[in-house]
N, C-alpha and C positions, 0 to 999 in steps of 0.2 A: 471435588474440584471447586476451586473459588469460583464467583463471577469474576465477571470483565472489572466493572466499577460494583462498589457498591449504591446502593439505591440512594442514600443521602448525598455522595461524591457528582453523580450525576445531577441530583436536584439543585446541588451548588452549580456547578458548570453550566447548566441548560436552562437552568431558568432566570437566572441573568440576563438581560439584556439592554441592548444600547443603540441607539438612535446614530445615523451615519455623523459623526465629527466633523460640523465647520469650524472655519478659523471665526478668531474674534472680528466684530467687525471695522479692527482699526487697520485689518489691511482691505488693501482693495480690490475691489469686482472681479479685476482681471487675472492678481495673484490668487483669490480666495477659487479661479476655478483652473487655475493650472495646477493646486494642490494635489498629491496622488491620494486617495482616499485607501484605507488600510479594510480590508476585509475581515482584520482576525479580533478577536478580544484577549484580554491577559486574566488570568487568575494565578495567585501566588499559595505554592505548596511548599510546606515543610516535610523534611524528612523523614522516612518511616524507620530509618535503623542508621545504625553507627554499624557500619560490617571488618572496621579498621582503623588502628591507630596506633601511636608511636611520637616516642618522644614523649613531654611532662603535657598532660592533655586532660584538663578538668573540668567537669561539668558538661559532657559533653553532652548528654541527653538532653541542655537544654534545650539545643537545636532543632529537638524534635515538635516541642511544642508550639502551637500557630502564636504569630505575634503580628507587630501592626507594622512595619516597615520602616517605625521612627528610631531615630538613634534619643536616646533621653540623658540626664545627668545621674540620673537613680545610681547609677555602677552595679544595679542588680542582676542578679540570674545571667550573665554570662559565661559564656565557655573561653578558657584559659588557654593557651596555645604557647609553649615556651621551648623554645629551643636556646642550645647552648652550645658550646664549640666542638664539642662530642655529637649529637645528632640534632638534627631539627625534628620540630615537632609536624607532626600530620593527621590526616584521618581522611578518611573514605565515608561518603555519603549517600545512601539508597532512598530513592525517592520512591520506588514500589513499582512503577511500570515506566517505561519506554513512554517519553513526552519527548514537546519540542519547543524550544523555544534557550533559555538561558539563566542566571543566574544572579541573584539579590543578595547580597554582602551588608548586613547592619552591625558596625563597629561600637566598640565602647569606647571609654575614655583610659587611656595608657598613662604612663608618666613622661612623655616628652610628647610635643603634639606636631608628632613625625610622622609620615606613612610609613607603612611597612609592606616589604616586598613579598609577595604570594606569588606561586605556579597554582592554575589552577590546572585539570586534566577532568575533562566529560567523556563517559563511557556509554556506550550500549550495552555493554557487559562491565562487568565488576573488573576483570582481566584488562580491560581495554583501558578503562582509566586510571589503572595502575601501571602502564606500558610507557615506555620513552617515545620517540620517534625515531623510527632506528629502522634498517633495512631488515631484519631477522621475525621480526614478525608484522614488519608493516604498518606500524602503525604512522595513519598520516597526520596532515592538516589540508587535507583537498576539499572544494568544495567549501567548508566550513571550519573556521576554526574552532581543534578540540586540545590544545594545550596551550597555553597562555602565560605571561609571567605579567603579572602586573601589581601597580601601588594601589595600598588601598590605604584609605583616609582616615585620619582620627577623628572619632566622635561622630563621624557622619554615614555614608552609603554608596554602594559603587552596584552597578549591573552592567553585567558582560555577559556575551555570548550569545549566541544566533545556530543551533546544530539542533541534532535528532541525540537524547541523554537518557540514560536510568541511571548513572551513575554521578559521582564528582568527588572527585580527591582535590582534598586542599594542603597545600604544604609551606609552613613557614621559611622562607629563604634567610630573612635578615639573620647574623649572629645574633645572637645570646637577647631576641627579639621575644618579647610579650606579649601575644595577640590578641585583645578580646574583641569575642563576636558574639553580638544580640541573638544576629538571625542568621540564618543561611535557606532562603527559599529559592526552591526553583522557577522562574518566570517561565508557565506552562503560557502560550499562545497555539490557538488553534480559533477555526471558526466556529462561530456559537448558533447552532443549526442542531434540531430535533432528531432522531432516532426516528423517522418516521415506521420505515422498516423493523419487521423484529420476527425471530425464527426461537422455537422453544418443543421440545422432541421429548423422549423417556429416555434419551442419552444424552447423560450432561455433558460429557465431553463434546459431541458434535453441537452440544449450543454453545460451550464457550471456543471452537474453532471458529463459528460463524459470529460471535460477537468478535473474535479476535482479525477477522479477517475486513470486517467494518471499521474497527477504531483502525487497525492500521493504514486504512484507506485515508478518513477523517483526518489524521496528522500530515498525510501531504495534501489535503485541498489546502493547501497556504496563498500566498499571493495568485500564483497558479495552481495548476496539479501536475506535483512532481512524483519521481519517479522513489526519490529512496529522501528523507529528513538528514541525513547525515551527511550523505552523500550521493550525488547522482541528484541535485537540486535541479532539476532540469525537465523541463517539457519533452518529453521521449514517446512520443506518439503511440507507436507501438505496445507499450509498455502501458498504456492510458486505458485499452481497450477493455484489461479486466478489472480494471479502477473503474471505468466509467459501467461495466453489466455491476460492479459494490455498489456505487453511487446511486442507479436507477432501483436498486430490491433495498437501500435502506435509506436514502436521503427525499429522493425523489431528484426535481430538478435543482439545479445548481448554476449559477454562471461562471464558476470556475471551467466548466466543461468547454461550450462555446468558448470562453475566455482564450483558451487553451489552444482550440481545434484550428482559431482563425489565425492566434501566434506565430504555430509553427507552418500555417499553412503563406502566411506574411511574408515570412522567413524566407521562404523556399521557392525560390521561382524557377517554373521548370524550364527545362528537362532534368532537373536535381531531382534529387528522390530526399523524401523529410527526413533527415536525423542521419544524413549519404546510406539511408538502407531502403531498397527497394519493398521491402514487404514492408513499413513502417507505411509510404504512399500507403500500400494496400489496405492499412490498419487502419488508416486515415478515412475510409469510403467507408469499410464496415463499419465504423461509429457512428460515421451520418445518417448511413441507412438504421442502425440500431436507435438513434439518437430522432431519428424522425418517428419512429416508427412509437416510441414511447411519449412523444410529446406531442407531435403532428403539426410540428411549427412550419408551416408551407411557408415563412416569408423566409427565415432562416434560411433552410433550407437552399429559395433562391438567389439568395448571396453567396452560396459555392458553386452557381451553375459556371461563373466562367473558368475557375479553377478545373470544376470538374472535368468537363467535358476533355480538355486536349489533356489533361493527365489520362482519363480513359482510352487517349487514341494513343497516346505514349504506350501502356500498355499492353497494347494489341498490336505495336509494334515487336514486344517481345516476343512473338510466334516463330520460333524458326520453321523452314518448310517438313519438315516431318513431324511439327504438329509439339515440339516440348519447347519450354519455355526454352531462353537463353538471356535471360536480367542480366544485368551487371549492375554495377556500384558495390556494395558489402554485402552478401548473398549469404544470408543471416537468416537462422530462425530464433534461435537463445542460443548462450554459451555453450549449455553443457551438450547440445548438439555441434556443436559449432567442428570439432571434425570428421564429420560424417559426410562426405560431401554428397553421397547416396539421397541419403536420410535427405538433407537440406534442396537437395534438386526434388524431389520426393513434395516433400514442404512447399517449393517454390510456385510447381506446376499446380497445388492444386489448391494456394493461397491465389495464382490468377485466377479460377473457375471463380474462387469465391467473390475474389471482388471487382471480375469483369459480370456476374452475374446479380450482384449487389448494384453494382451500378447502373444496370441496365433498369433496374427494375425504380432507380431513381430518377431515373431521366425519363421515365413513361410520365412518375408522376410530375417531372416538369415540363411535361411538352414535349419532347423532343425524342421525336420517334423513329428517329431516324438514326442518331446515334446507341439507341436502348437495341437497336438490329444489329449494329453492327456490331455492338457486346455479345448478344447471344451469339451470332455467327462466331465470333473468335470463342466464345464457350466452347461451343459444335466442334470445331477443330482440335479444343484443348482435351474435348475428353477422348479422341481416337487413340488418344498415348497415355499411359498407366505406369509412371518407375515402380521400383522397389523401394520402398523403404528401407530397407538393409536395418532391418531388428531397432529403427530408430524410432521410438514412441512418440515423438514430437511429428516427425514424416507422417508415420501411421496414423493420428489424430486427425491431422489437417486432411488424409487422403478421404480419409470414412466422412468425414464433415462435408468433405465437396463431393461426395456421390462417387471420386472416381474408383473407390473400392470399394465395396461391400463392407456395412461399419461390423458385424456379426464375424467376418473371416480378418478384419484387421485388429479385433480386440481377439479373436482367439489365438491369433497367430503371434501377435504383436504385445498389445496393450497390456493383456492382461498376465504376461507371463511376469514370474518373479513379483507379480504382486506390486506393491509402491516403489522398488527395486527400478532405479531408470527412472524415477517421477522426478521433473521439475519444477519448481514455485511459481514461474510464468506459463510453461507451456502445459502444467496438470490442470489449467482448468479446462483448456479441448483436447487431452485427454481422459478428461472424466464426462466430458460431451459427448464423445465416441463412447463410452461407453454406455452413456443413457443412451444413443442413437442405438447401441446395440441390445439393446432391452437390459443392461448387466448392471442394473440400479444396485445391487446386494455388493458387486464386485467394487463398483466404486464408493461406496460408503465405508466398505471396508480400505480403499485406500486413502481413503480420506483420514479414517481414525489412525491409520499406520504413519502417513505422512505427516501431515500437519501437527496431528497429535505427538509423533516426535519432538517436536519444537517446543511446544507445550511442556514435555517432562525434561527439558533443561532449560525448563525457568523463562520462557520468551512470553513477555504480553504484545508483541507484535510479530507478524509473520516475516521472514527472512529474505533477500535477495536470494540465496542456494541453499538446498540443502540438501544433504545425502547420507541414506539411513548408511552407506558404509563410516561414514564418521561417528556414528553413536557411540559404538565401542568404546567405554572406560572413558568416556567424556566426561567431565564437571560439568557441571550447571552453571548457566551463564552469572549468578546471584550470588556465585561464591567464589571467593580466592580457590584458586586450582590446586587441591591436597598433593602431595606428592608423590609421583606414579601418576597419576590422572593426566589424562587430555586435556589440550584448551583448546573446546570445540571451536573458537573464536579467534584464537592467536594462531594455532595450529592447523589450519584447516581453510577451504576457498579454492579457487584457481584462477584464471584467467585475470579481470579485471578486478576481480576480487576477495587476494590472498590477504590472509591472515585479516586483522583488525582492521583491513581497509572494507573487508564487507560489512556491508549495512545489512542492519535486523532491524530495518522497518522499512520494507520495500512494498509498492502500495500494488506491482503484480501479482505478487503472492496471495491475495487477496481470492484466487477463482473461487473458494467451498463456500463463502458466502452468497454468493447470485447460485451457484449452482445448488443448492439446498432450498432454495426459496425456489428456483426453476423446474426444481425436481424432485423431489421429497414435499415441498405442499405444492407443487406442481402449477405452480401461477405460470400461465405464458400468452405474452400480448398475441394478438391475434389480429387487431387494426389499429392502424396510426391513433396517436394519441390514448390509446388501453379502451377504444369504447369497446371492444369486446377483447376478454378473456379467457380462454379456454385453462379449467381446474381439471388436471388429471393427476392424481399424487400419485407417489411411488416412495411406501414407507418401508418394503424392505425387515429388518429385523427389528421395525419400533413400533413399539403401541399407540405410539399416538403422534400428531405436529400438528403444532396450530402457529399459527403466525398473520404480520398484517402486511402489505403491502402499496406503495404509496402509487395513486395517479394524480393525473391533472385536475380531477373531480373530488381526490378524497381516498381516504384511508380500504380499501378492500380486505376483510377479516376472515378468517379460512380456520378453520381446526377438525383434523380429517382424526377419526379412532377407530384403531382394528377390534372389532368385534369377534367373538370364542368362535364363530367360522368361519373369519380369517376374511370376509369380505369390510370393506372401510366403509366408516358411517362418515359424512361427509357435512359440515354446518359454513355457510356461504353467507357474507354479509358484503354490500358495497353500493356505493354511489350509485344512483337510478339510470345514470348516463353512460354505466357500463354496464356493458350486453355479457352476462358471462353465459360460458358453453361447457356442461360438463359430461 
């Protein structure tokens, strides 16, 4: 198995850096601070492969080669592009992994000094940027534009595009047109932020899931943190929660996170629920408290007390008299639960435990002790009533996580049957919580390798919005035009909000085996606000060894646990003086 980056690709990207961008000073004081300050940096990549082409197309490999972004008069080393009244010419361009950002056009010099007309089409799969926009498999332009027709200039440079890409088809429109092109790079932007975090095992696959589940995070910290690069550009709270447990096991702190937390909390003034979904509020409390608890920012903090507190009496309104929730708004836990209404009441009643219990224990540490009672109290009441799950692994996750089932009879009865069979890309990271809660560390590493690792062998360097091991079947890989006979696990495949090539494959939920491999496998878990102590308890399971570092507000903490011939773990602990570890 390849890595994620290679080691020189990374030295370029992260060791760059740049100083925050003022204007010059010939405008004034008061334009120079209404400016919006950009968080990301640009690096320009060329192409790793030519996967496609057609029509008279020559020299194409030179595109592959890095170049400087200038158009010159040389007329050398261009790629020829000629169509005629018979077909236009084209070609398909592989940039090697799932980026975001857009597109670098460097022309040559033609014989009339005309533009000439281009479609261009960006893919997340190979499939996708080969696809029209058509009702039959979906493919959009929501969110982001990923088809385009536009002029491009003679002798000089054009960039377009703003989406989530591994791929780009380009195709000559004009008749009986000659295109030359210098360069075709792709304008990768992302933020320029260290790997603080790093996980590394005697299974290669389960370390490039956990780099795979980091970089996909990394690509929506953009302006904000969104939810999917392609698509779903958008502050989705909910959705944040297993972005923000990525964030804290490989970035550390970030202000995209607050950025984020306060946005949608701006947005939303109650009695609305964030994002019209009741559990979204709830996902909202569990960050703070999660989000306090790694940094111990007490002022933060009390800048949500006035939100907090009447969304927690909201809440505790939702208790009907026999004790089980009754929310309204969009009564939601993920899609592929979404008709289970068992399952999702299941989910609802014991996402309140969590985060009327979450918040109580935040308003002690603000003062206010009076509403932290009147949380437990509505707790006290939520646990007298227990639904069924009804065989929904999302229900069963959430019920073992909040105490009101036993986590040992919901992963046996529940979680663990059929194996990754029923696993979703958002809600498998607290069901692989229940399962660590139910001591079955072996059972979830093996769904991990099943699941995620699925993705992996059709070609994904980023983790998925859905995925479902009954699609593997006779799939193509996302990296290659779809042989015939074969599946397009991408055109063919999705449901809900996201059929066929309207799904995103780099959704930053799918993200959970990253924080859960650092939480549980080297077994790092905060144990007081802002990480002064740490309790190491690993759970290697079927590997020889994990060593990994992990970021606090102090400093790097370095861990590498190896099983010894019987079978008990040698343990080497290093970190910041200011954290108390517990092992």
């Amino acid at each position: 198995m390849k890595p994620l980056f290679s080691l020189t690709l990374f030295t370029v990207l992260f060791a760059y850096h740049s100083a925050q961008a003022q204007l010059p000073p010939i405008f004034s004081a008061e334009r120079a601070r209404q400016a919006r300050p950009d968080p990301t940096v640009r690096q320009y990549l060329s192409p790793v492969k030519i996967t496609w082409q057609t029509g008279t197309v020559t020299n194409a490999d030179r595109l592959l080669k890095p170049g400087n972004g200038q158009a010159d008069l040389s007329g050398k080393g261009t790629c020829s592009l000629k169509s005629n009244g018979q077909s236009k010419a084209g070609l398909l361009l592989d940039f090697g992994r799932e980026l975001h950002g857009g597109l670098q056009l460097v022309t040559g010099q033609w014989k009339e000094s005309k533009p000439i007309m281009v479609r261009i089409r960006f893919g997340e799969s190979a499939s996708e940027a080969m696809a029209d926009i058509e009702p039959k498999q979906n493919a959009t332009n929501d969110h982001a534009i990923r088809d385009l027709t536009v002029p491009l200039p003679w002798l000089g440079k054009l960039e377009i595009g703003n989406t989530g890409f591994r791929f780009v088809r380009i195709d000559v429109l004009d008749p009986a047109a000659k295109l030359l092109l210098k360069e075709a790079n792709a304008i990768f932007t992302f933020r320029n932020i260290p790997y603080v975090g790093s996980f590394r095992c005697s299974d290669t696959l389960l370390n490039t899931i956990w780099n795979t589940g980091a970089y996909t995070v990394h690509l929506n910290m953009q302006d904000y943190l969104w939810d999917g690069i392609k698509r779903d550009r958008l502050v989705w709270v909910g959705d944040m929660h297993p972005e923000v447990s990525t964030i804290n096991a490989v970035f550390g702190y970030n202000e995209v996170v607050p950025k984020s937390l306060d946005l949608v909390r701006d947005i939303t003034p109650l009695p609305g629920w964030m994002n019209g979904i009741s559990t979204y509020s709830m996902w909202w409390i569990l960050i703070q408290r999660d989000w306090y608890r790694q940094y111990g920012n007490l002022d933060y903090l009390q800048q949500q007390k006035a939100y907090l507190v009447p969304l927690l009496g909201l809440l505790r309104q939702q208790i009907g008299d026999n004790n089980s929730e009754k929310l309204d708004g969009l009564r939601f836990l993920d899609w592929p639960s979404s008709e289970n209404k068992e399952g999702i009441h299941a989910g609802l009643q014991s996402m309140l435990v969590l985060s009327l219990s979450a918040g109580a224990d935040l308003c002690r540490i603000l003062n206010d002790p009076a509403t932290a009672n009147q949380c437990d109290e509505a707790v006290a009441r939520l646990r007298k009533y227990v639904p069924d799950p009804n065989a929904s692994k999302q229900g069963a996750a959430l019920l073992a996580l909040s105490g009101l089932m036993p986590a040992q009879e919901a992963n046996k009865k529940v979680l663990s049957v059929g194996g990754a069979r029923n696993f979703s890309t958002f809600y498998g990271y607290y069901m692989l919580q229940a399962q660590a809660k139910a001591g079955d560390y072996q059972g979830a590493i093996d769904n991990i390798r099943q699941f995620w690792g699925g993705m992996l062998a059709l070609g994904a360097t980023t983790f998925w919005e859905d995925f479902n091991l009954d699609w593997v079947t006779n799939a193509a890989r996302i990296d290659e035009l779809v042989p015939e006979g074969k599946k397009d696990i991408h055109g063919d495949c999705g449901a809900y909000c996201y059929v066929g090539f309207r799904h995103s494959l780099a959704h930053g939920w799918a993200s959970g085996p990253t924080p859960w491999l650092t939480e549980h496998v080297l077994g790092i878990q905060v144990m007081e606000p802002g990480c002064k102590a740490i309790k190491i308890e690993p759970h290697l399971g079927d590997l020889t060894f994990a060593e990994g570092t992990y970021p606090t507000p102090y400093g790097v903490l370095t861990v590498k646990h190896t099983k010894l011939a019987n079978g008990t773990v040698q343990s080497d602990i290093s970190g910041p003086r200011e954290v108390r570890i517990i092992r």
